[in-house]
C-alpha positions as CSV (number, residue, x, y, z in Angstrom):
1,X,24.2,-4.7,19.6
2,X,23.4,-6.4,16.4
3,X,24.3,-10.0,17.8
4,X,22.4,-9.7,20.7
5,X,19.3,-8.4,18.5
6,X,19.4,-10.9,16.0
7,X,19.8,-13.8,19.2
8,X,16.0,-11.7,20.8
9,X,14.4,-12.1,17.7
10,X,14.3,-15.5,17.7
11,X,13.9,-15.6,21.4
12,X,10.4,-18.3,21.9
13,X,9.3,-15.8,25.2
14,X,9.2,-12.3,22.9
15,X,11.4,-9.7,21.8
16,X,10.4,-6.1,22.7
17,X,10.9,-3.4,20.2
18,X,11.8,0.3,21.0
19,X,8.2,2.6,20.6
20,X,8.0,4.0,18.4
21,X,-4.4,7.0,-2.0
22,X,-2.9,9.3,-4.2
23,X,-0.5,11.6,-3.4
24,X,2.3,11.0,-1.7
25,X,4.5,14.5,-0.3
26,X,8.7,13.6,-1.2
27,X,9.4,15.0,1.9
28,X,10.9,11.8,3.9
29,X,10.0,13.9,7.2
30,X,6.8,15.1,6.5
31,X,5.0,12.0,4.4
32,X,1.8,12.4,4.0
33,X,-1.2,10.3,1.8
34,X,-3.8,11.8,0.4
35,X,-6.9,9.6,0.7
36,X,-10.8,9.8,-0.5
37,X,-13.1,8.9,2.9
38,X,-16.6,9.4,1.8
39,X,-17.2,12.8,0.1
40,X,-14.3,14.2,0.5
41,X,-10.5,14.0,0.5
42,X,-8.4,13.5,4.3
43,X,-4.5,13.9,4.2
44,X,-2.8,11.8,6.5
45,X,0.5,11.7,7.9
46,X,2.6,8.5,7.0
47,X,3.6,8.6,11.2
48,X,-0.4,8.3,12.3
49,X,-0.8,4.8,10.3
50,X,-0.7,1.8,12.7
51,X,-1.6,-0.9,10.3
52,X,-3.7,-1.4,7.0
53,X,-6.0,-4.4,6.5
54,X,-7.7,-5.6,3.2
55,X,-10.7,-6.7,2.4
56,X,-11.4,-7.1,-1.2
57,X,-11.6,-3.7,-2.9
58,X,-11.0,-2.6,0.2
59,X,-8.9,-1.2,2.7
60,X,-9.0,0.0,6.5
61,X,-7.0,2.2,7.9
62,X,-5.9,2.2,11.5
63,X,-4.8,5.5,13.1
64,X,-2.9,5.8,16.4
65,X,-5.2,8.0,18.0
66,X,-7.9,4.8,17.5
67,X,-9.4,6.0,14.0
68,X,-10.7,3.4,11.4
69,X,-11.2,4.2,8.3
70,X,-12.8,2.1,4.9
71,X,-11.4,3.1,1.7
72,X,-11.9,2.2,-1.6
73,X,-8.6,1.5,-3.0
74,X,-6.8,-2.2,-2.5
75,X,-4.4,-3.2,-0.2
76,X,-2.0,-3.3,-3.1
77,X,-2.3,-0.1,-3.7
78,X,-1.1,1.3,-0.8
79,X,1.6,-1.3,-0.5
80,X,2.9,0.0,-3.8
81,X,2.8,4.1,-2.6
82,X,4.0,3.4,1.1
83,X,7.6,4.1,2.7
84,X,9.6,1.0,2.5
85,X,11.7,2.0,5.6
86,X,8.1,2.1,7.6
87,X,5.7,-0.4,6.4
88,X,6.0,-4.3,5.7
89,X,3.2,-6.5,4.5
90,X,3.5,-9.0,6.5
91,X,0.1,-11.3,5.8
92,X,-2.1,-11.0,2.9
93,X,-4.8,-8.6,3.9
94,X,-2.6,-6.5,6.0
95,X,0.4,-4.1,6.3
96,X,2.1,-2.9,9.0
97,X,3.8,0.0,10.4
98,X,7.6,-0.9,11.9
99,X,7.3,2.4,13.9
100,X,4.7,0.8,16.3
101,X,5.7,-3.2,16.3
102,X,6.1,-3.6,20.2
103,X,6.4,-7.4,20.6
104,X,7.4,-10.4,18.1
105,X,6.5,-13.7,18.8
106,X,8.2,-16.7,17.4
107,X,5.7,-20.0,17.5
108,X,4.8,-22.2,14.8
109,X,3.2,-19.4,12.6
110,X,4.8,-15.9,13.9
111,X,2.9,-13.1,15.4
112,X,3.1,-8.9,16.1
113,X,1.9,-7.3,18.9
114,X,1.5,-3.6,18.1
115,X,1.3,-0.9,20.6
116,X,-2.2,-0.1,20.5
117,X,-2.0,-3.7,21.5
118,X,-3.6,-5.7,18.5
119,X,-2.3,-9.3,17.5
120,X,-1.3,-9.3,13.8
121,X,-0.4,-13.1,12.2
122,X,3.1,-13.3,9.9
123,X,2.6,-15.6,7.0
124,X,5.2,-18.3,7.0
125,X,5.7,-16.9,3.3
126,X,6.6,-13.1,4.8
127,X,8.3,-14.0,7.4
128,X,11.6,-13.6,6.4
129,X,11.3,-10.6,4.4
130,X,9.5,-9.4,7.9
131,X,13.0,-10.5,9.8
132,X,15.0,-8.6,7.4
133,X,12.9,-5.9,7.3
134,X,12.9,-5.3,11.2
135,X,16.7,-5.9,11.4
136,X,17.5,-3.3,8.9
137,X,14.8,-1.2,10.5
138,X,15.9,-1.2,14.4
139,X,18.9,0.2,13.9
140,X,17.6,3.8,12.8
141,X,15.2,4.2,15.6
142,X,18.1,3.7,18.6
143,X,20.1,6.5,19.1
């Protein structure tokens, strides 16, 4: 299994991938982020993140069930509280959840397809922590 994943990923076509701030609960099954939005605080589960994008002080949030939402913390921020297993920053302004990578495409500069079907670039400089990251990842989700 592990040959013949490590031979898609670098397929040039695509490689299809199984489907898939405060507070963070220790509970690996139950994570959950506490987050200001507006005037009050929301909890969100770590499973309902899609993706994260920055801008400056800034950082969306993109919820499976199509929810945006602007906070006021940085990127880095999150990067530093969120689930290693889970999410990889993969560009500069954003972060991704592994859970719901459906497509990698390998091209001059790589790209993600995610399952709500949004195109996410790959640095060049992330790329191979992305790699890794995905290969270690994979594994746990097929049963």
């Amino acid at each position: 299994m592990e040959s013949i994943l490590k031979e898609n990923l670098f397929d040039q076509v695509s490689t299809k991938f199984p489907k898939s701030v405060e507070k963070k609960s220790t509970s690996s099954i139950a994570q959950k982020l506490l987050i200001p939005f507006y005037d009050r605080k929301r909890t969100i589960s770590l499973e309902e993140i899609v993706r994260l994008e920055g801008s400056g002080n800034y950082t969306n949030f993109f919820l499976k069930d199509g929810t945006r939402m602007l906070v006021s913390r940085t990127l880095k921020e999150y990067e530093e509280l969120l689930d290693g297993e889970a999410f990889v920053r993969v560009h500069k302004s954003c972060i991704v959840n592994l859970c719901y990578v459906r497509r990698f495409y390998v091209k001059k500069e790589g790209e993600l397809e995610l399952n709500d079907g949004q195109q996410v670039k790959i640095s060049r400089r992330r790329a191979q922590n992305f790699m890794d990251r995905i290969r270690n990842f994979l594994p746990a989700t097929i049963h």
